[in-house]
KOLLUM-583011 format. One record per residue: residue number from 1; x, y, z of N, C-alpha, C in turn; residue in three letters; chain. Coordinates in nm, 4 decimals. Layout:
+-----+----------+----------+----------+----------+----------+----------+----------+----------+----------+--------+--------+
! num !     n.px !     n.py !     n.pz !    ca.px !    ca.py !    ca.pz !     c.px !     c.py !     c.pz ! residu ! chaine !
+-----+----------+----------+----------+----------+----------+----------+----------+----------+----------+--------+--------+
! NUM !        X !        Y !        Z !        X !        Y !        Z !        X !        Y !        Z !    ALA !      A !
...
+-----+----------+----------+----------+----------+----------+----------+----------+----------+----------+--------+--------+
//
This chain:
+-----+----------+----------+----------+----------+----------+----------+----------+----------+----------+--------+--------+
! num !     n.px !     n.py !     n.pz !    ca.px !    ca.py !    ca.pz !     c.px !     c.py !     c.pz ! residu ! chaine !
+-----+----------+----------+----------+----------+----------+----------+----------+----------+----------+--------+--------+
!   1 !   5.5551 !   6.4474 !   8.7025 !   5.5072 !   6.4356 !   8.5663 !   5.3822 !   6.5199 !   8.5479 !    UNK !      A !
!   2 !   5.4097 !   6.5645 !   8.4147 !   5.2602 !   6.6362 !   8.4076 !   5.1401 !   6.5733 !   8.3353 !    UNK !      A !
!   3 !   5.0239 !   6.6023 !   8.3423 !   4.8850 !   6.5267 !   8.3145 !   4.8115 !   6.6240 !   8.2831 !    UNK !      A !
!   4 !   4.7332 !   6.5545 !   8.1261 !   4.5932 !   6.6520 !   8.1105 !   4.5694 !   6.5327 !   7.9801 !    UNK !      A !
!   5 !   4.4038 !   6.5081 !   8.0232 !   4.3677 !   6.4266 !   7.9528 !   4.4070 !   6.3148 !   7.9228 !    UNK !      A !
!   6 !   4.5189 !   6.2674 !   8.0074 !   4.5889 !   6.1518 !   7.9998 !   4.6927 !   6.0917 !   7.9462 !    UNK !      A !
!   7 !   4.7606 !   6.2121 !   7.8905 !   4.9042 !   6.2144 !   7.8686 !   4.9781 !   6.2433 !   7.9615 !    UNK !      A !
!   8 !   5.0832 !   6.1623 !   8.0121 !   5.1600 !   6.1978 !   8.0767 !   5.2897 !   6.1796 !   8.0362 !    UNK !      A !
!   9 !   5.3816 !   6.2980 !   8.0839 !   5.5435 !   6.3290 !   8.0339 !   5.6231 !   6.2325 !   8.0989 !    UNK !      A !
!  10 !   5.7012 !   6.1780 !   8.0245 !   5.8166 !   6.1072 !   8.0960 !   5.8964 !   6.1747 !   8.1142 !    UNK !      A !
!  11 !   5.9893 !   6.1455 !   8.1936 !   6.1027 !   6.2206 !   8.2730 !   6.1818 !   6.2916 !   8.1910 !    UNK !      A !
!  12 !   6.2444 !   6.3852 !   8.1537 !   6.3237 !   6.4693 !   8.0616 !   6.2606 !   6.5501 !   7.9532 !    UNK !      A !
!  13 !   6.1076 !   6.4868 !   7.9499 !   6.0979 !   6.5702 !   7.7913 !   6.0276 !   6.6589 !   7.8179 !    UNK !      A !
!  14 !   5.9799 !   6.7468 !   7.9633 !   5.9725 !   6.8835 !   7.9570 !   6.1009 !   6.9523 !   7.9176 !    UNK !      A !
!  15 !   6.2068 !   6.9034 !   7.9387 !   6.3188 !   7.0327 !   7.8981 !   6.3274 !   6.9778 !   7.6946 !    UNK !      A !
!  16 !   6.2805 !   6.8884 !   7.6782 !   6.2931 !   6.9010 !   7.5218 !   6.2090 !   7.0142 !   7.4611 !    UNK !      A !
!  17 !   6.0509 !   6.9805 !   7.5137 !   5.9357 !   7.0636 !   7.4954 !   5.9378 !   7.2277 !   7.4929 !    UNK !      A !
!  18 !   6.0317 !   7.2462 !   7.5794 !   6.0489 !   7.4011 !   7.6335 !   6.1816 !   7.4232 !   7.5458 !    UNK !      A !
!  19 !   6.2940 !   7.3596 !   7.4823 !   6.3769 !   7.3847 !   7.3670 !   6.3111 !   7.3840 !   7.2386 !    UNK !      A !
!  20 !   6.2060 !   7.2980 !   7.2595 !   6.1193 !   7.3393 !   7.1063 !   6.0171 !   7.4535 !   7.1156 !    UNK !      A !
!  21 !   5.9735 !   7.4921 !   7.2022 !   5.9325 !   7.6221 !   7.2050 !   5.9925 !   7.7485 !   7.2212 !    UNK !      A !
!  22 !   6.0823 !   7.7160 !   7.2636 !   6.1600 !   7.8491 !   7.2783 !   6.2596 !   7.8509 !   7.1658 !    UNK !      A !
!  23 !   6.2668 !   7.7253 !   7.0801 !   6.3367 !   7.7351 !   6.9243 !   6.2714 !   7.8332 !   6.8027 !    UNK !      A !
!  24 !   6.1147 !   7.8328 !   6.8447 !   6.0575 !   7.9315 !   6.7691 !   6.0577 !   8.0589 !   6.7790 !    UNK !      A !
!  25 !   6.0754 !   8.1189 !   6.8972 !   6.0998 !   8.2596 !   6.8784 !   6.1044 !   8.2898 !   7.0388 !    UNK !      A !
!  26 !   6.1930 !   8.3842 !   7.0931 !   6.1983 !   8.4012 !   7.2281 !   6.0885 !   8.4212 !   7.3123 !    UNK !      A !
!  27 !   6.0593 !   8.3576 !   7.4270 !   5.9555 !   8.3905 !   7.4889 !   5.9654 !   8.3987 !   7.6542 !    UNK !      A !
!  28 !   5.8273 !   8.4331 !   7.7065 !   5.8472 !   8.4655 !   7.8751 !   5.7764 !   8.3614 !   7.9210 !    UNK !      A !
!  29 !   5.8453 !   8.3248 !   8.0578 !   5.7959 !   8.1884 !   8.1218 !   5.6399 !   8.1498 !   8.1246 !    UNK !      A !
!  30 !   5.5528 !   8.2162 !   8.0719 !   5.4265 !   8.2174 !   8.0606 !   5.4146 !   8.1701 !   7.9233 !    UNK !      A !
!  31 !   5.4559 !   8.2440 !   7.8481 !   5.4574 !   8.2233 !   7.6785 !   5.4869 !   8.0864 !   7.6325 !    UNK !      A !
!  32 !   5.6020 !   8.0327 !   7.7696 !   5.6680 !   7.8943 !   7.7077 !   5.5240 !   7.7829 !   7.7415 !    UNK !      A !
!  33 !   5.4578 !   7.8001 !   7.8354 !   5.3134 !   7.7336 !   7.8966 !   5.2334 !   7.6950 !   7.7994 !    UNK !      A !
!  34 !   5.2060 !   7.8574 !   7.7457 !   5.0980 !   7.8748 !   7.6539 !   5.1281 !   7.8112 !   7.5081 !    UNK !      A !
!  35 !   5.2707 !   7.7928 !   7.4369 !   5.3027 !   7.7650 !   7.3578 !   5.3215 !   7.6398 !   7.3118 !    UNK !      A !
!  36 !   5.3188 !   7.5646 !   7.4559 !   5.3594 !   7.4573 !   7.4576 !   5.1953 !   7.3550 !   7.4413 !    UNK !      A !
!  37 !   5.0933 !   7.4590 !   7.5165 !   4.9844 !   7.4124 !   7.5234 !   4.9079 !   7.4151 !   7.3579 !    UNK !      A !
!  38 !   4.9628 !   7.5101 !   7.3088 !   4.8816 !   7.5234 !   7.1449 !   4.9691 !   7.4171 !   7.0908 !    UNK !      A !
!  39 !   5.0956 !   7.3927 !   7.0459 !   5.1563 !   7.2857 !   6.9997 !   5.1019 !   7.1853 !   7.0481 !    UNK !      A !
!  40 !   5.0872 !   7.1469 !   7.1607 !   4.9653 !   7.0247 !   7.1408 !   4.8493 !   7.0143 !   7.1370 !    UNK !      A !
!  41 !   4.7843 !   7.0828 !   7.0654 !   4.6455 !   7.1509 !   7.0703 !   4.5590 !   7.1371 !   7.1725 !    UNK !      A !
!  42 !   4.6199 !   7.1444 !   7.2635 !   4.5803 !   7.1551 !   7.4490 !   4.5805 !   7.0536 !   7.4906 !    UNK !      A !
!  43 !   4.6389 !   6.9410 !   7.4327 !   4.6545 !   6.8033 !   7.5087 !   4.7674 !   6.8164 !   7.6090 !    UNK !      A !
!  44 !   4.8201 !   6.9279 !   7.6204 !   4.9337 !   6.8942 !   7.7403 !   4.9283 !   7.0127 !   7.8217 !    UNK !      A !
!  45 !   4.9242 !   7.0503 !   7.9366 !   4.9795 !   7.1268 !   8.0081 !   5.0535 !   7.1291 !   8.0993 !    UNK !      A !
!  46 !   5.1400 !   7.2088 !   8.1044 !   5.2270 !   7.2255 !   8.1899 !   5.2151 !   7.2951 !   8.2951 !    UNK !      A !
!  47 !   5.2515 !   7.2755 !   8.4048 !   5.2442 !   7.3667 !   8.5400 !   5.3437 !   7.4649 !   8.5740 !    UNK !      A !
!  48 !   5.3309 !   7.5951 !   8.6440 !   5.4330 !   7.6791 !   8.6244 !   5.5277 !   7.6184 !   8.7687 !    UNK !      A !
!  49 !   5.4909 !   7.5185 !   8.8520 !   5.5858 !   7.4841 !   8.9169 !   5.6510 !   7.3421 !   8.8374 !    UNK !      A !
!  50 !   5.6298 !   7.3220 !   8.7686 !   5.7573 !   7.2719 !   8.6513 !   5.8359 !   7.3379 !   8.6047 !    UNK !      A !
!  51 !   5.7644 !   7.4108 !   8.5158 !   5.8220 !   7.4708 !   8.4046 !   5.9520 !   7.5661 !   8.4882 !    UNK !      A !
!  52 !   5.9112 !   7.6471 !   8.5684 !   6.0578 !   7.7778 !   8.6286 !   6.1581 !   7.6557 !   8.6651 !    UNK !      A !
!  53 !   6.1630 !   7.5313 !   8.7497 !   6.2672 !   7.5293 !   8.7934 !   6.3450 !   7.4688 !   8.6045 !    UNK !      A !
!  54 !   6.2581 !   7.4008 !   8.5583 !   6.3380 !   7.3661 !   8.4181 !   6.4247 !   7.4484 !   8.3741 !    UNK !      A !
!  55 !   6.2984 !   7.5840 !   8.3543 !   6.3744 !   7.7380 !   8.3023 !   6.5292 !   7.7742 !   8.3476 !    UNK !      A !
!  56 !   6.5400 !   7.7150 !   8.4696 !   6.6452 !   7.7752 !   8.5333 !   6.7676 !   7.6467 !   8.4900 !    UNK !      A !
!  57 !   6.7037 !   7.5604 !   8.5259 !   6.7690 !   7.4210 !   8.5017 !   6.8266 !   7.4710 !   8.3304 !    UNK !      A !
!  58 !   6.7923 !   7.4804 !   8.2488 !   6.8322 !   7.4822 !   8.0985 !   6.8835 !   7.5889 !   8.0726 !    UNK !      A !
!  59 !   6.9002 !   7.7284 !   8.1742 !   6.9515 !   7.8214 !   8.1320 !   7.0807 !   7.7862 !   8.1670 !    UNK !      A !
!  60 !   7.1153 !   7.7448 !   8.3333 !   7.2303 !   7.6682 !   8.3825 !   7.3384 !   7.6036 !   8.2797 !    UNK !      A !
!  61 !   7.2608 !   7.5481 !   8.2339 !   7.3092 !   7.4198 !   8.1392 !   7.3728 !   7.4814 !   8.0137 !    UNK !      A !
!  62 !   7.3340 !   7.6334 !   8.0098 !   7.3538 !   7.7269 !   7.8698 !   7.2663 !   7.7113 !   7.7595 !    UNK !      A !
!  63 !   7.1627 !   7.6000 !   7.7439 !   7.0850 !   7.5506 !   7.6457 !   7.0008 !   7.6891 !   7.6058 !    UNK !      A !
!  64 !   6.9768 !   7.7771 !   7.6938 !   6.8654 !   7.8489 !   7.6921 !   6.9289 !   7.9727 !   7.7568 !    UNK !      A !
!  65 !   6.9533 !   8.1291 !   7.6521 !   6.9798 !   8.1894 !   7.7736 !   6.8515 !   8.3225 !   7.7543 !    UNK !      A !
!  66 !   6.8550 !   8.3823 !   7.8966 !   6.7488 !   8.4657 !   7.9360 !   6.7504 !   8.6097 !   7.9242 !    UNK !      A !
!  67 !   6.7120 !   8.7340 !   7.9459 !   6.7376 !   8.8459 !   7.9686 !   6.5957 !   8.9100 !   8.0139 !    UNK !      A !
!  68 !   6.5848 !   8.9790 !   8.0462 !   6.4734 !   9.1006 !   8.1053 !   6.3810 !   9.1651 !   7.9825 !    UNK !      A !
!  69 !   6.2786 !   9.1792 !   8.0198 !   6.2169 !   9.3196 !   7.9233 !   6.0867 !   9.2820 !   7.9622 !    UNK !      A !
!  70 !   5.9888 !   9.3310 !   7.8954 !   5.8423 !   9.3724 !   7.9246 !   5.7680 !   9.2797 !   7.8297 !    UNK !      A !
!  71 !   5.6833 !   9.2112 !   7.9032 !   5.5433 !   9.1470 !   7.8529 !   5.5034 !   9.2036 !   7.7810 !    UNK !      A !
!  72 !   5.3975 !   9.1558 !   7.7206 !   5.2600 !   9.2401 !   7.6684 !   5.1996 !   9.3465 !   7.7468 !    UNK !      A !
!  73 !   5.1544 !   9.3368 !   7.8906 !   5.1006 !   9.3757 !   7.9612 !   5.1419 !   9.4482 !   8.0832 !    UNK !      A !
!  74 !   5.2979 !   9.4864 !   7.9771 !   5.3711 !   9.5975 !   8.0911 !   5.4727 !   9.5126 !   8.2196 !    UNK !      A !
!  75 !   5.4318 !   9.3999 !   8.2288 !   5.4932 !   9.3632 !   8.3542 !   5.6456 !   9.3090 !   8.3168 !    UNK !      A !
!  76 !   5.7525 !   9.3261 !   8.4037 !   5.8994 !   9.2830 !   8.3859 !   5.8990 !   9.1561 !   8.3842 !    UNK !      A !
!  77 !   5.9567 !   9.0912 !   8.2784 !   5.9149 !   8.9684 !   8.2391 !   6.1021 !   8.9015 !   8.1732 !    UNK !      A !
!  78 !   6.0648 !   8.7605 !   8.2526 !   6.2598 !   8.7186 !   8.1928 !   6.2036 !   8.6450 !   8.0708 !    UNK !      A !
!  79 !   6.2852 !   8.6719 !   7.9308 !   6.2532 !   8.6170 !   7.8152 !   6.3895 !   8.5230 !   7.7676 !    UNK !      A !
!  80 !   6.2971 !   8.4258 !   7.7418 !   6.4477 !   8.2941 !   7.6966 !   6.4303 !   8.2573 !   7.5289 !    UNK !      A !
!  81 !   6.5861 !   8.2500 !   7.4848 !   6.5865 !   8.2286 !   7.3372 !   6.6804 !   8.1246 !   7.3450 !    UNK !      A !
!  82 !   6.6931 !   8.0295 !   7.2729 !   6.7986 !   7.9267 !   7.2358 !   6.9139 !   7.9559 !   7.2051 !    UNK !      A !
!  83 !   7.0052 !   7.9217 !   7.2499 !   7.1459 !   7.9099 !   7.2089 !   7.1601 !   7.8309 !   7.1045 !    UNK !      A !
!  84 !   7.2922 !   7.8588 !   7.0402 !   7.3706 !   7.7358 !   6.9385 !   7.3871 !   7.6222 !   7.0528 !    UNK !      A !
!  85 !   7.4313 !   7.5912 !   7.1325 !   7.4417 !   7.5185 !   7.2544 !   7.3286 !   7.3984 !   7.2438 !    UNK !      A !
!  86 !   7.2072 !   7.4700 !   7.2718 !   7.0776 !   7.4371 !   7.2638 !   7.0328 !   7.3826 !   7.1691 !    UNK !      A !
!  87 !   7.0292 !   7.4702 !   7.0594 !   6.9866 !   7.3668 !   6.9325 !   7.0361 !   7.2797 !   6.8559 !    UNK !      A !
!  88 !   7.1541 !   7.2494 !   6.9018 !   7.2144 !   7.0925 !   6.8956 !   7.1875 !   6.9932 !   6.9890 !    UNK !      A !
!  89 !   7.1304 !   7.0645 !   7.1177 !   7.1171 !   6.9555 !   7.2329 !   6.9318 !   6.8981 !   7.1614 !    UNK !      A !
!  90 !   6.8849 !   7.0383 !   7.1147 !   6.7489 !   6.9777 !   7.0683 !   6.7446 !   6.8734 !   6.9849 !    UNK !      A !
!  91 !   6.8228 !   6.9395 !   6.8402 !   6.8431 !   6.8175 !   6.7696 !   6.8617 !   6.6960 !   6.8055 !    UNK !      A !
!  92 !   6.9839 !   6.6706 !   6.9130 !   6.9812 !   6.5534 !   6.9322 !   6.9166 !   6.4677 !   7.0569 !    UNK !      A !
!  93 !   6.8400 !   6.5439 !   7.1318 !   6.7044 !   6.4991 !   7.1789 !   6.5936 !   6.4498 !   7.0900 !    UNK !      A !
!  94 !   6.5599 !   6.5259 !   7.0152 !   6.4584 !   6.5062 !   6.8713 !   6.5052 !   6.3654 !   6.8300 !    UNK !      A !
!  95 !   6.6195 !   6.3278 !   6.7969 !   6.6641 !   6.2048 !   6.7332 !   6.6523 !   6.1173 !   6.8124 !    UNK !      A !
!  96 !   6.6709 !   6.0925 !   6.9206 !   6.6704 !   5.9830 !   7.0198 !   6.5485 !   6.0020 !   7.0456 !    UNK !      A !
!  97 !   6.4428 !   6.0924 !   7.0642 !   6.2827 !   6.0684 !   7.0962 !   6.2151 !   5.9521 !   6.9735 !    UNK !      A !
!  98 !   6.2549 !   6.0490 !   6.8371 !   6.2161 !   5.9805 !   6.7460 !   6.2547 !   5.8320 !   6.6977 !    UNK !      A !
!  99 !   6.3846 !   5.7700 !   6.7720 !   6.3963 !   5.6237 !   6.7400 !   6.3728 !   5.5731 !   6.8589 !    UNK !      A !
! 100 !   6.3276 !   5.6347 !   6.9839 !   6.2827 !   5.6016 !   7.1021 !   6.1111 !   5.5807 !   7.1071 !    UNK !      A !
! 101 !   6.0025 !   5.6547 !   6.9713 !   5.9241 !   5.6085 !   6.9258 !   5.9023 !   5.5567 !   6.8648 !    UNK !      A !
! 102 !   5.9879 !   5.5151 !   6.7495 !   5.9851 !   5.4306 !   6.6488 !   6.0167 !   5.2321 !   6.7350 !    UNK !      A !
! 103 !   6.1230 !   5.2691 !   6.8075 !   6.1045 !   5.1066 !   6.8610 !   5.9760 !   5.0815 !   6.9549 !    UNK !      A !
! 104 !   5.8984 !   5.1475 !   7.0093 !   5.8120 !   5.1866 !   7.0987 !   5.6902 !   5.1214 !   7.0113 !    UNK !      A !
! 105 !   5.6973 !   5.2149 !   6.8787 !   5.6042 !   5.1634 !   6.8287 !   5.5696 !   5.0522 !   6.7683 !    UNK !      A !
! 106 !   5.7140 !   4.9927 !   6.6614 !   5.7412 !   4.8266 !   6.6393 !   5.7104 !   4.7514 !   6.7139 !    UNK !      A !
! 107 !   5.7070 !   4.7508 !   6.9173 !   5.6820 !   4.6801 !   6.9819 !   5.5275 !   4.6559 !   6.9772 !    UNK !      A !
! 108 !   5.5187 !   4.7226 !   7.0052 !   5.3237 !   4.7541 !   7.0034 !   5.2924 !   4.7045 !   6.8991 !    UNK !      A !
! 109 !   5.3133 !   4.7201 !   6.7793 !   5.2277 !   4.7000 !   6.6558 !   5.3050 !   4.5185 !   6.6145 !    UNK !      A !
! 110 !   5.3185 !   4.4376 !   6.6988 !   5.3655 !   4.2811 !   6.7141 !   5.2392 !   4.2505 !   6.6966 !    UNK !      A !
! 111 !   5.2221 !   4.1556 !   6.5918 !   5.1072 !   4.0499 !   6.6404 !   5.1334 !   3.9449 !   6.7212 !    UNK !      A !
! 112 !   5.0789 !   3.8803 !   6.7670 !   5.0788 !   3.7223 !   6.8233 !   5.1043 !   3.6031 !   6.6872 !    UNK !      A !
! 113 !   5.1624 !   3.5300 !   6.7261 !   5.1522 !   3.4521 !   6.6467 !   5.0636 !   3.3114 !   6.5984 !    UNK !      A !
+-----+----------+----------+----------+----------+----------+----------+----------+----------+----------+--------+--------+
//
């Protein structure tokens, strides 16, 4: 699991995190880090020994596929964009997070009686 500031990821939702970043526009395994870190306005980071085997894990899966080309900074860099595949698997990750917070949160917000 990853940690910063005291959030920590539960099991699966780095590969949601990295379908919602890479839903916005194709990026390189660095880009997905950094992107992921501004979407939560630096409350989360990710480690790059997470993130590659995911990368590979979700390309596998077809969710995500990859190809070659150049960074910013010249260096050969693998860039991943979402599939149709993918952005149905997001969607319906998104939906089950969101009623997976919503009962989460009903529980919590119980008074005593």
């Amino acid at each position: 699991m990853e940690k910063n500031a005291g959030i920590d990821l539960l099991q699966g939702t780095l590969d949601m995190l990295v379908l919602k970043a890479v839903s916005l526009g194709p990026l390189h395994g660095y880009g997905v880090l950094l992107r992921i870190q501004q979407l939560s306005r630096e409350r989360l980071e990710i480690q790059q020994g997470s993130l590659y085997p995911a990368l590979y894990r979700l390309e596998h899966e077809g969710w995500i596929a990859g190809e070659w080309g150049q960074s910013e900074n010249k260096r050969r860099a693998r860039f991943y964009r979402l599939t149709a595949t993918g952005r149905r698997r997001l969607e319906a990750e998104t939906k089950k997070w969101n009623e997976f917070a919503g009962v989460v949160g009903a529980i919590l917000s119980t008074e005593s009686e």
